[in-house]
LORO-532893 format. One record per atom (N, C-alpha, C): x, y, z; residue number from 0; atom name. Coordinates in nm, 2 decimals, decimal comma, m for minus. Each point is the difference from the previous one (the first is absolute). Example, Ala and Ser with C-alpha at 12.3 -4.5 7.8 and 13.67 -1.06 7.14 Angstrom:
<site <1,32 m0,57 0,78> 0 N>,
<site <m0,09 0,12 0,00> 0 CA>,
<site <0,09 0,12 0,00> 0 C>,
<site <m0,04 0,11 m0,07> 1 N>,
<site <0,09 0,11 0,00> 1 CA>,
<site <m0,08 0,11 0,08> 1 C>,
//
This chain:
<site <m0,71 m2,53 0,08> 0 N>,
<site <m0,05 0,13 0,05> 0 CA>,
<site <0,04 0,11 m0,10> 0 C>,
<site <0,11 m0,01 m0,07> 1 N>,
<site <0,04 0,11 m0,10> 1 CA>,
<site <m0,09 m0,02 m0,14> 1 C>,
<site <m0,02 m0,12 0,00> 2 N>,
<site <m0,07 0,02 m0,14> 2 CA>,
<site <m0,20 0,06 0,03> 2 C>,
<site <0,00 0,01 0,16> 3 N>,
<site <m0,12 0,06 0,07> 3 CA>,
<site <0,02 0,16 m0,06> 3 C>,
<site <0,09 0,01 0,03> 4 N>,
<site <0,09 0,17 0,02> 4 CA>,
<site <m0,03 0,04 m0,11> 4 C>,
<site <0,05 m0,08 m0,11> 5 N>,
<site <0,00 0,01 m0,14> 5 CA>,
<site <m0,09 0,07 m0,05> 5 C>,
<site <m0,09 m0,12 0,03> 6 N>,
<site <m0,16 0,00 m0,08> 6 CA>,
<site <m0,08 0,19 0,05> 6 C>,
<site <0,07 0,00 0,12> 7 N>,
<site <m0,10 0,15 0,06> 7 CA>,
<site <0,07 0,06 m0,04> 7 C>,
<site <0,09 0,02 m0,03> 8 N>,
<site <0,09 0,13 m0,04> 8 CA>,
<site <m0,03 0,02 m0,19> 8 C>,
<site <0,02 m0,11 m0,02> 9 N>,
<site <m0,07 0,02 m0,15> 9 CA>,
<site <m0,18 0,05 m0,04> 9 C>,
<site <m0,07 m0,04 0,08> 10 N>,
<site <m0,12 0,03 m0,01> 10 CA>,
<site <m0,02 0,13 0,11> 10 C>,
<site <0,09 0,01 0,07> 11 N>,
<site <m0,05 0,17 0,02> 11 CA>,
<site <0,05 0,09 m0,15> 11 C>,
<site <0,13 m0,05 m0,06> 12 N>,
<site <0,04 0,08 m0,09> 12 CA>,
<site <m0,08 0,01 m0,10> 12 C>,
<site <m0,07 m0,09 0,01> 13 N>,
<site <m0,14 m0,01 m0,11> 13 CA>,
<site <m0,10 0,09 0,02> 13 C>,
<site <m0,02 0,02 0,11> 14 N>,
<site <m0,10 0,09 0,08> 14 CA>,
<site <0,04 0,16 m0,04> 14 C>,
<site <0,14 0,03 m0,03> 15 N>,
<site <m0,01 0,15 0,00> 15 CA>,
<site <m0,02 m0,01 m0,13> 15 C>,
<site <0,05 m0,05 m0,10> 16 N>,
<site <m0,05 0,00 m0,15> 16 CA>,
<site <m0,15 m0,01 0,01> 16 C>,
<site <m0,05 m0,07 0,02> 17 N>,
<site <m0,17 0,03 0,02> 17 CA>,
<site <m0,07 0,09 0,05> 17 C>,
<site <0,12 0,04 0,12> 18 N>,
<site <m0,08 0,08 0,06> 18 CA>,
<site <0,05 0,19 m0,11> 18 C>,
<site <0,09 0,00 m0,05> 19 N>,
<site <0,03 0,07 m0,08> 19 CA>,
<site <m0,08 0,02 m0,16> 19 C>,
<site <m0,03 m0,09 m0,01> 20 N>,
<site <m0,11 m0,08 m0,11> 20 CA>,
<site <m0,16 0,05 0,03> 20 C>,
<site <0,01 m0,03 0,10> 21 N>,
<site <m0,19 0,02 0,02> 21 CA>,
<site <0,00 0,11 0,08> 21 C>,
<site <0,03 0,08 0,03> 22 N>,
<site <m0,03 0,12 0,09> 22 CA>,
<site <0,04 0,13 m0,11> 22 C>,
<site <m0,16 0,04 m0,06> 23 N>,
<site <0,01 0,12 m0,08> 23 CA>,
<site <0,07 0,12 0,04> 23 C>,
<site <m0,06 0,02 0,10> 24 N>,
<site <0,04 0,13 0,09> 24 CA>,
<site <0,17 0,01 0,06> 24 C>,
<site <0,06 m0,11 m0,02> 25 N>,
<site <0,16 0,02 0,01> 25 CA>,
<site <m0,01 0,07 0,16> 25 C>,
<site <m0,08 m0,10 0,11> 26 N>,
<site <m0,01 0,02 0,13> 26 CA>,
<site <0,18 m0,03 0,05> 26 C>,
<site <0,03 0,10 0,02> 27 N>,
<site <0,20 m0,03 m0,02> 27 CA>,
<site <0,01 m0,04 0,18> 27 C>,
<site <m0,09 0,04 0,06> 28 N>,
<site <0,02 m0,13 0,18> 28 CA>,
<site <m0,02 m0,15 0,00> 28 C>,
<site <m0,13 m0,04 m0,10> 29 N>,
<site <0,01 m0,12 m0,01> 29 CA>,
<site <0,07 m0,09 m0,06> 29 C>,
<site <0,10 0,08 m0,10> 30 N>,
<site <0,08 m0,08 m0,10> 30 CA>,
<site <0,14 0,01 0,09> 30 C>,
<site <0,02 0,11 0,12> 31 N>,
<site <0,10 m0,02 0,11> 31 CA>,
<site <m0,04 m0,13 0,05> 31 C>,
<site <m0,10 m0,01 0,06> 32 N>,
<site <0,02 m0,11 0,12> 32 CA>,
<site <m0,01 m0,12 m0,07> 32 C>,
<site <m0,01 m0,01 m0,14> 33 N>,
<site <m0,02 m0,09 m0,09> 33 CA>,
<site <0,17 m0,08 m0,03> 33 C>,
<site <0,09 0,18 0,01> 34 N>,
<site <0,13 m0,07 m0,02> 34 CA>,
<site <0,09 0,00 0,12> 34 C>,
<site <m0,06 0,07 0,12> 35 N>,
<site <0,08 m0,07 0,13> 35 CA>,
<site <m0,01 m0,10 0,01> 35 C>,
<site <m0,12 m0,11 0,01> 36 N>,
<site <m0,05 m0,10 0,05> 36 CA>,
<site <0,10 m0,09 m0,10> 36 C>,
<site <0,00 0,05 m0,10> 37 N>,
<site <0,06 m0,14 m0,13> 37 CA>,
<site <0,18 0,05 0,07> 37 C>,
<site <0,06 0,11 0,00> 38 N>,
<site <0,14 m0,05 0,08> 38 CA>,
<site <0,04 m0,04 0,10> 38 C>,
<site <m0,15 0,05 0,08> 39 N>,
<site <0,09 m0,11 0,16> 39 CA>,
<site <m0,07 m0,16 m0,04> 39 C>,
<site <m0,05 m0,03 m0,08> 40 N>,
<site <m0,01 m0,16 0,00> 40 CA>,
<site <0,11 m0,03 m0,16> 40 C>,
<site <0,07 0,09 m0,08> 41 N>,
<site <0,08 m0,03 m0,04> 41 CA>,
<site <0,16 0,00 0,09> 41 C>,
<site <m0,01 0,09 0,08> 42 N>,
<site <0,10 m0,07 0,12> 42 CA>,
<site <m0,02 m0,09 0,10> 42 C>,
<site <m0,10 m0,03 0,00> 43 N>,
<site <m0,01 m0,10 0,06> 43 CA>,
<site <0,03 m0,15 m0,06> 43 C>,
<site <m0,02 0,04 m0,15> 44 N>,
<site <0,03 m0,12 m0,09> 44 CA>,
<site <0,14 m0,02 0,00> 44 C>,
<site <0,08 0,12 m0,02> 45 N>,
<site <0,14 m0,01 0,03> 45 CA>,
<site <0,07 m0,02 0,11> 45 C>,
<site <m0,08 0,00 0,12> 46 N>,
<site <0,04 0,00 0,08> 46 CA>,
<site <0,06 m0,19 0,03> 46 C>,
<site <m0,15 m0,04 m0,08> 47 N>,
<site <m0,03 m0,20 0,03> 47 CA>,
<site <0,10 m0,06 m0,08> 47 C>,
<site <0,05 0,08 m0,12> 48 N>,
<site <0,12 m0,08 m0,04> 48 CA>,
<site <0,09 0,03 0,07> 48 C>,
<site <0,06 0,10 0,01> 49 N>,
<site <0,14 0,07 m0,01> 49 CA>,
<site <0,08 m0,12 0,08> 49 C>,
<site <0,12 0,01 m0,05> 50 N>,
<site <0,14 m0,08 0,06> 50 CA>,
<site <0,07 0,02 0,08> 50 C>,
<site <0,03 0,15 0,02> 51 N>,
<site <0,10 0,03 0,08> 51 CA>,
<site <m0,06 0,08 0,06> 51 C>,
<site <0,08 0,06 0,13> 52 N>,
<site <m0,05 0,14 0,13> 52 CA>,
<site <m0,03 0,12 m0,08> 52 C>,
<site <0,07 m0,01 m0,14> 53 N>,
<site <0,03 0,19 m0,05> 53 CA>,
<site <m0,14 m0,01 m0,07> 53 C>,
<site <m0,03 m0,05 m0,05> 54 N>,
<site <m0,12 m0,06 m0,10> 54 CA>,
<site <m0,11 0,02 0,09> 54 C>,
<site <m0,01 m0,07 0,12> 55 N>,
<site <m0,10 m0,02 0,06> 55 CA>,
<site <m0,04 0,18 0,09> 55 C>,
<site <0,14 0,03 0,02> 56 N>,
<site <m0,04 0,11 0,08> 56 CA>,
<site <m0,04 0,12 m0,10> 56 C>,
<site <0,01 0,01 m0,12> 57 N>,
<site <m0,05 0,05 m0,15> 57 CA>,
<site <m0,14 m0,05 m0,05> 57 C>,
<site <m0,06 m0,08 0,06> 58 N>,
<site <m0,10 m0,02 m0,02> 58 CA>,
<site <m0,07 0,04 0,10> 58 C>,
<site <0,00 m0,05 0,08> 59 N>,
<site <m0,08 0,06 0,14> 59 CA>,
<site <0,01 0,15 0,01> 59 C>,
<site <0,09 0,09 m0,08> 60 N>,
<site <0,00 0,14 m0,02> 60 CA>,
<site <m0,10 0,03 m0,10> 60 C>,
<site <m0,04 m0,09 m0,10> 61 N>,
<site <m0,06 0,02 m0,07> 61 CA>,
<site <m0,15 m0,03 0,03> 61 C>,
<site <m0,01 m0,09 0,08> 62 N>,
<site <m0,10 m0,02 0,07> 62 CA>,
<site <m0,08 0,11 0,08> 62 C>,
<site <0,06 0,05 0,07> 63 N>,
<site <0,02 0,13 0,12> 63 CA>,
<site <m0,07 0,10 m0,08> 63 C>,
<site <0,08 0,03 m0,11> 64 N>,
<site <m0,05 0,11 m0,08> 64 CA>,
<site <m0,12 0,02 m0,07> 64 C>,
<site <m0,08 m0,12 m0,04> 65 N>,
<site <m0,13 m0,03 m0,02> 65 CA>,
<site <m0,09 0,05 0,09> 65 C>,
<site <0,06 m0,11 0,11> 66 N>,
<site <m0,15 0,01 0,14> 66 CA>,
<site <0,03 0,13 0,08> 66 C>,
<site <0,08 0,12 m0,01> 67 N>,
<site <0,04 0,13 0,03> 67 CA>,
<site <m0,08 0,05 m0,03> 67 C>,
<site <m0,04 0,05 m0,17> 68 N>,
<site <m0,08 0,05 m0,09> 68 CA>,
<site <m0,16 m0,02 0,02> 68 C>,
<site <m0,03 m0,12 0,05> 69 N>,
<site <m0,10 m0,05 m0,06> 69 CA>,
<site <m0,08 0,03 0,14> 69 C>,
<site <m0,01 0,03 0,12> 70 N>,
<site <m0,15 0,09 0,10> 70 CA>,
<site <0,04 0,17 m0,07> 70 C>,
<site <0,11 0,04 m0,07> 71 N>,
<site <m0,04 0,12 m0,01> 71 CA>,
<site <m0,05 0,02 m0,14> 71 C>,
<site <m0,06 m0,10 m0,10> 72 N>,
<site <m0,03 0,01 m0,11> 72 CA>,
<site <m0,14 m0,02 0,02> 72 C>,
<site <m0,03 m0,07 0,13> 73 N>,
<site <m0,17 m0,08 0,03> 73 CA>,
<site <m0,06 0,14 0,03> 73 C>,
<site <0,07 0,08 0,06> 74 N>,
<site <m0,11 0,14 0,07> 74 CA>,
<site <0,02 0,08 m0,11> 74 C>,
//
């Protein structure tokens, strides 16, 4: 399941470069929800390894912080 985690967390981070890449107009809301979405599933990736409680509960903060941002980036 982590190397699931992986894979999305990397190809969302792909997504803001492209989406940074192909968007002339430098639409700066879509390149937000472009980079919320890539840290709560890069916490999420951190989340599927992590080892210990301190780790885990540092990821899931990081997680939080993504999906926070991201309905007030959509409106």
């Amino acid at each position: 399941m982590s190397l699931l985690y992986g894979i999305v967390a990397l190809i969302s981070l792909c997504m803001v470069g492209i989406c940074v890449a192909a968007d002339k107009k430098r639409n700066a809301w879509l390149i937000l929800v472009f980079v919320s979405v890539s840290v709560c599933n890069l916490g999420y990736f951190i989340l599927s390894i992590s080892d210990n409680l301190g780790s885990a509960l540092t990821a899931n903060r990081i997680a939080y912080l993504g999906s926070v941002f991201l309905p007030f980036f959509c409106l």
